[in-house]
Steps between C-alpha positions, in 0.01 A plus 500: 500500500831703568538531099155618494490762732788644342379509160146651611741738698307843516383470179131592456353205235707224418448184248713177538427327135617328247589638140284157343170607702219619336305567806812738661485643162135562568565646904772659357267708258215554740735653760692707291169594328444725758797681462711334820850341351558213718814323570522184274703212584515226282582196670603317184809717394613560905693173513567359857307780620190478331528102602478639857246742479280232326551237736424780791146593324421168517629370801469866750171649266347158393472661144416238286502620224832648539476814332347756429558576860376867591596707820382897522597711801724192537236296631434161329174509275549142333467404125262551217179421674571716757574800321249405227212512848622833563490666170138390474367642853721823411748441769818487274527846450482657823744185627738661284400867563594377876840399409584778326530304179287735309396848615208592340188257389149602364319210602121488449 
């Protein structure tokens, strides 16, 4: 989890993914759709490190999938479904705003 916490450091929206993944393609988008430029790292082109972060999500996080894995505010949020949940009841956004990630949102 040590690897983790370091990466996530004080950074306000991270995404651990891999380059192959359609569906971190897809977080990817949505987050940076509202203007926020998260940290990306992709596990596959990390080497030994990426190895270790992957085998923390799983083991420390449970992720299963592995990735996308999502933290804002550095808070763990989880993968796809999780993210995908709070896009739909409008909670994405000000999760973000929160973070300072993005600054300004016109959310209806």
């Amino acid at each position: 989890m040590e690897v983790i916490t370091r990466l996530v450091g004080d950074k306000a929206a991270v995404i651990f993914s891999r380059s192959t993944c359609d569906m971190c393609h897809s977080i990817k988008a949505l987050i940076s759709g509202y203007g926020a430029n998260p940290t990306v790292y992709e596990l596959d082109e990390m080497g030994p490190e990426g190895e270790a972060v992957e085998r923390a999500l799983v083991e420390q996080l449970g992720c299963r999938p592995t990735v996308p894995a999502v933290f804002i505010g550095q808070r763990f949020v989880g993968g796809e479904k999780q993210v995908m949940s709070l896009q739909i009841k409008n909670r994405l956004a000000p999760m973000l705003m929160s973070a300072g990630a993005i600054w300004l949102w016109n959310g209806h």
